[in-house]
TIFI-388024 format. One record per residue (C-alpha): residue in one letter; x, y, z. Coordinates in steps of 0.02 Angstrom, whole numbers, padded with zeros to 5 digits. Layout:
N
aa = A; x = X; y = Y; z = Z .
...
This chain:
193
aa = X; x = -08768; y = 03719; z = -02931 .
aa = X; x = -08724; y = 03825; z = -03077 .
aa = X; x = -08534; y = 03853; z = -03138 .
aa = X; x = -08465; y = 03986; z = -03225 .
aa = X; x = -08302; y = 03947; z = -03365 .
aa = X; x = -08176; y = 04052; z = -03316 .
aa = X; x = -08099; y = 04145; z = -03477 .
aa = X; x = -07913; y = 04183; z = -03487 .
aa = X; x = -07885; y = 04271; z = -03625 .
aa = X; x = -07696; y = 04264; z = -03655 .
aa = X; x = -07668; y = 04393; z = -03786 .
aa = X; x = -07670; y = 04440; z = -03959 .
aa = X; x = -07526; y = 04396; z = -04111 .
aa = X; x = -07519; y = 04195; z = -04060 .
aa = X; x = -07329; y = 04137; z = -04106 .
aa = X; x = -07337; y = 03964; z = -04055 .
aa = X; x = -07438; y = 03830; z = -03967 .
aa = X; x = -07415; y = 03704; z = -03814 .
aa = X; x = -07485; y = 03579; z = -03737 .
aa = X; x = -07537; y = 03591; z = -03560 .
aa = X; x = -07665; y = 03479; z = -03435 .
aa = X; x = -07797; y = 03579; z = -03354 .
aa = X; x = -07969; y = 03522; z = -03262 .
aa = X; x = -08131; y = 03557; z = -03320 .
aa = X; x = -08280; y = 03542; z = -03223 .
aa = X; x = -08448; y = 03479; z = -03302 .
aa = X; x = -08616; y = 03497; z = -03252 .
aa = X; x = -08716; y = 03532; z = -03425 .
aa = X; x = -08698; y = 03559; z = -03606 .
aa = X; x = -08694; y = 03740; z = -03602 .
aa = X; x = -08545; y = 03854; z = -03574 .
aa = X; x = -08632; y = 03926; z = -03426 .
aa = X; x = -08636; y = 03747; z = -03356 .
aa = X; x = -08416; y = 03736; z = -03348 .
aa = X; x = -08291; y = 03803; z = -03266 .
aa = X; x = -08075; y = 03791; z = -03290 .
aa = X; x = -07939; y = 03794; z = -03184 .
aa = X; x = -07774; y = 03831; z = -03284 .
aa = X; x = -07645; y = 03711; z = -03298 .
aa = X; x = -07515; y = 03676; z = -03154 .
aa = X; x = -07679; y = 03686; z = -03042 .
aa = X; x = -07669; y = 03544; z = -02909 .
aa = X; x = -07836; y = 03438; z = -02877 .
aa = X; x = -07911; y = 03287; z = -02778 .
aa = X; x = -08071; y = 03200; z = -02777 .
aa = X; x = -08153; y = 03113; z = -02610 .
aa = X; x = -08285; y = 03017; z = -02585 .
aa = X; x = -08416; y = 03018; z = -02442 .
aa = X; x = -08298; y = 02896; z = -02341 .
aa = X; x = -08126; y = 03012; z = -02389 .
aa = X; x = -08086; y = 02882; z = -02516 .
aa = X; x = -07973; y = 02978; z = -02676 .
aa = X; x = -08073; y = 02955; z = -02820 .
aa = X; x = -07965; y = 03062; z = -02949 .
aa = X; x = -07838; y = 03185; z = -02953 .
aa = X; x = -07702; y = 03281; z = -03042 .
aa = X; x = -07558; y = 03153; z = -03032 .
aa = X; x = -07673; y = 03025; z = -03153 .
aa = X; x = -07651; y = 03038; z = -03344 .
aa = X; x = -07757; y = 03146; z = -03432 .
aa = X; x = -07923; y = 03074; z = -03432 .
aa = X; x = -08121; y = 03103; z = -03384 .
aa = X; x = -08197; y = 03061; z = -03215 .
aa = X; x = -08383; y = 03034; z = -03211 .
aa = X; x = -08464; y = 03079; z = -03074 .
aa = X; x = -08617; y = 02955; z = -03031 .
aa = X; x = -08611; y = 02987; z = -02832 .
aa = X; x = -08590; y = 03142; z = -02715 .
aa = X; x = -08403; y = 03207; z = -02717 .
aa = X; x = -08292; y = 03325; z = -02632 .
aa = X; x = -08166; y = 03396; z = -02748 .
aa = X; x = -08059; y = 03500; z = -02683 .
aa = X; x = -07933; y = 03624; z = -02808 .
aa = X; x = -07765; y = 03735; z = -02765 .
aa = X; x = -07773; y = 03855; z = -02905 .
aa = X; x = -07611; y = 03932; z = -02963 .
aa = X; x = -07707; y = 04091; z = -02940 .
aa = X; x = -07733; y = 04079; z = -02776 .
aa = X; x = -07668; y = 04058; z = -02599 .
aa = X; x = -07828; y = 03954; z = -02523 .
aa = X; x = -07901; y = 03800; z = -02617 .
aa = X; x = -08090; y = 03778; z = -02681 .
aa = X; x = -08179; y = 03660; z = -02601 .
aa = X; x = -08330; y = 03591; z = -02709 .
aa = X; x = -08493; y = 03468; z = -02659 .
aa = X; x = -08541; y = 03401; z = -02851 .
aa = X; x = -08675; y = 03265; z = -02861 .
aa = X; x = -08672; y = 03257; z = -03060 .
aa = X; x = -08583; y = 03293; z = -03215 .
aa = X; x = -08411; y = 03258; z = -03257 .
aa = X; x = -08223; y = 03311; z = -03250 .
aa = X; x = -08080; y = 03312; z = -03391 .
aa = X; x = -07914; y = 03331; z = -03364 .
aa = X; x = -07828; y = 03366; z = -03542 .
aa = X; x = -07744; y = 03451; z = -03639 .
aa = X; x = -07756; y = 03626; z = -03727 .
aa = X; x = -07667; y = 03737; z = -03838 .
aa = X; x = -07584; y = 03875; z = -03756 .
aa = X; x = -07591; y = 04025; z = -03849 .
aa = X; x = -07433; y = 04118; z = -03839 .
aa = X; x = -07370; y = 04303; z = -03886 .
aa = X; x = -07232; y = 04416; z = -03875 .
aa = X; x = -07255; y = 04607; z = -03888 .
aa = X; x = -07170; y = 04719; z = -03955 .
aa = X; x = -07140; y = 04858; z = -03853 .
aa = X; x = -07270; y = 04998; z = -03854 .
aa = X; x = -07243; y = 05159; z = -03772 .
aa = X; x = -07409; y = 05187; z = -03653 .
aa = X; x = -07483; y = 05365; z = -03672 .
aa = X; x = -07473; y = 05425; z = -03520 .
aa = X; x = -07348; y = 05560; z = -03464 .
aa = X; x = -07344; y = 05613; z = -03290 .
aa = X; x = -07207; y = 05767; z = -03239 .
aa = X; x = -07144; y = 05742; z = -03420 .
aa = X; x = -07096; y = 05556; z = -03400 .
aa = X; x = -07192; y = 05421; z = -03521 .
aa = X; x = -07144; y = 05231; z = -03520 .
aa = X; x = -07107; y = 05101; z = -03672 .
aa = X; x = -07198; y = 04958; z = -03615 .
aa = X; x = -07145; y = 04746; z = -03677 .
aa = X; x = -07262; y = 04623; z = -03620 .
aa = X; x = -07210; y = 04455; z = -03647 .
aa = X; x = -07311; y = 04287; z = -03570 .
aa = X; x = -07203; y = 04188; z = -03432 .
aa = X; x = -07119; y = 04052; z = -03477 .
aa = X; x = -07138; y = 03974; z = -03298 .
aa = X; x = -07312; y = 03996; z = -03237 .
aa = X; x = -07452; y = 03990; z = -03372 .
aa = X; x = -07580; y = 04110; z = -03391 .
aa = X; x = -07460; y = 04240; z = -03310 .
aa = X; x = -07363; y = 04400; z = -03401 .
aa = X; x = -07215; y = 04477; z = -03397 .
aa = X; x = -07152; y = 04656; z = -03402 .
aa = X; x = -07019; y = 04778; z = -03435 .
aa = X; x = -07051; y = 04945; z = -03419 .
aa = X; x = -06919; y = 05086; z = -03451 .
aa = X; x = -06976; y = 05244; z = -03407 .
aa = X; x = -06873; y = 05383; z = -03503 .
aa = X; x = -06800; y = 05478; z = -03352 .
aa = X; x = -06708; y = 05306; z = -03347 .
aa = X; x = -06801; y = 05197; z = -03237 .
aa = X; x = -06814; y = 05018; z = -03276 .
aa = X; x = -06933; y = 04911; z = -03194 .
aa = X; x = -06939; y = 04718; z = -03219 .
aa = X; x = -07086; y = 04601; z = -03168 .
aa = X; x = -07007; y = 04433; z = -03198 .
aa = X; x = -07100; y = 04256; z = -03150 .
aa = X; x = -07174; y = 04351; z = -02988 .
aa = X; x = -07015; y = 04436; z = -02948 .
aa = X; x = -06974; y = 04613; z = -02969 .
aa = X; x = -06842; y = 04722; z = -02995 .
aa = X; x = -06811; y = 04903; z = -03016 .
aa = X; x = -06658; y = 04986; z = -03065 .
aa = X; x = -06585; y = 05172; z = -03116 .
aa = X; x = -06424; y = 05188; z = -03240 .
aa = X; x = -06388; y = 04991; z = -03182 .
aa = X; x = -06396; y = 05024; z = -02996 .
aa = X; x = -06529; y = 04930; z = -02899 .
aa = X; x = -06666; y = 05023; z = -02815 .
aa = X; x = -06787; y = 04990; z = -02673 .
aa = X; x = -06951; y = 04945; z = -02690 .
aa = X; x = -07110; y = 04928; z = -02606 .
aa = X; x = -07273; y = 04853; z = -02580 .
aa = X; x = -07350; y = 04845; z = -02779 .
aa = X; x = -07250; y = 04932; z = -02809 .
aa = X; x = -07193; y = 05080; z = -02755 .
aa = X; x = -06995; y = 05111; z = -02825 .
aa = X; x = -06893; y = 05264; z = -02733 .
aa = X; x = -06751; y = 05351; z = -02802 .
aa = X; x = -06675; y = 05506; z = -02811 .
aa = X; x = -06780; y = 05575; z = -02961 .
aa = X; x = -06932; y = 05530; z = -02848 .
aa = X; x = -07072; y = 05394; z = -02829 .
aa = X; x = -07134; y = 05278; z = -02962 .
aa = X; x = -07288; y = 05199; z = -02936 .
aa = X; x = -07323; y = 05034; z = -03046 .
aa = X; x = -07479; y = 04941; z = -03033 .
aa = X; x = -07458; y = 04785; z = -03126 .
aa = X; x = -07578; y = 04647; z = -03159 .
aa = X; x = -07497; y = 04491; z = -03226 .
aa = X; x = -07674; y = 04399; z = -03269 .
aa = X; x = -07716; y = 04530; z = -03376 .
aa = X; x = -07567; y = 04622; z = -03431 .
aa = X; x = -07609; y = 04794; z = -03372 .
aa = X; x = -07534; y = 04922; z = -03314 .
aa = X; x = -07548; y = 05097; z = -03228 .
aa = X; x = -07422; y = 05201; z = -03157 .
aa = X; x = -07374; y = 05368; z = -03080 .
aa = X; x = -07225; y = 05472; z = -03057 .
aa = X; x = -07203; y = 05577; z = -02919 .
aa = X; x = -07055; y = 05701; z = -02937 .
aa = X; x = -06941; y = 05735; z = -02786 .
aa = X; x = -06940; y = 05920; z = -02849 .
């Protein structure tokens, strides 16, 4: 079976480093031959006879694998676990540097019905891999994607929101599309004139 490495790029302008456990699976020398789950990823290692071979609570270390294993990994990007048959190769569970940035803000180009939006991305301090976002539109909308919760507000008052994420007021409807893996974001205003 061949892996993949999974990339996650966390941004430009590094500030600081940290250290953080995260598993690595094995199965050749090349980089096609490994793939990463990011730190705060929960994972366990069985046997044939359901026997825990290895898992996330141990200190950081490297599990050979010399028989046929199930390993089974809850991603923090996910709501389902990946369940994995390996026969060879190895796993390591260390340590990495953590790349972190802060951004200034930036206003995004884009102006729909004559609003535009000053954008600051800034990496969570609570889940890693993850960003966070303010984004204050200039008709005075502020919307706030905070550790996975989000608020929206309009000269301090709170405003409803819904889905990802569409935010109501009396101006009209903003619609945010925010990816915290990546950063990105799109949006659209709708005016209620």
């Amino acid at each position: 079976m061949k892996l993949y490495i999974t990339v996650f790029l966390l941004g430009i302008g590094t500030i600081g480093l940290a250290q953080d456990a995260y598993l690595t699976i094995v199965q050749g020398d090349r980089v096609q031959d490994q793939v990463s789950y990011p730190p705060g990823s929960t994972f366990f290692v069985y046997d044939a006879n359901q026997n825990q071979l290895f898992s996330d609570q141990e200190s950081p270390k490297t599990f050979t694998i010399n028989q046929p294993v199930i390993l089974i990994v809850n991603p923090t990007y996910k709501n389902n676990p990946d369940t994995l048959a390996l026969n060879q190769g190895s796993l390591i569970y260390s340590n990495a540097p953590r790349y972190k940035f802060k951004s200034n803000p930036t206003v995004i180009g884009h102006n729909s019905q004559g609003v535009t939006v000053k954008k600051t991305l800034s990496n969570s301090e609570n889940f890693y891999g993850l960003n966070n976002v303010v984004l204050v539109f200039s008709n005075g909308v502020i919307f706030t994607y905070q550790d996975q919760s989000v608020t929206a507000t309009l000269n301090g008052k709170p405003l409803k929101i819904e889905g990802k994420y569409l935010i109501y007021s009396d101006l009209g409807i903003h619609k945010v599309s925010f990816n915290p893996h990546t950063g990105k974001v799109y949006w659209v205003f709708e005016s209620a004139n």
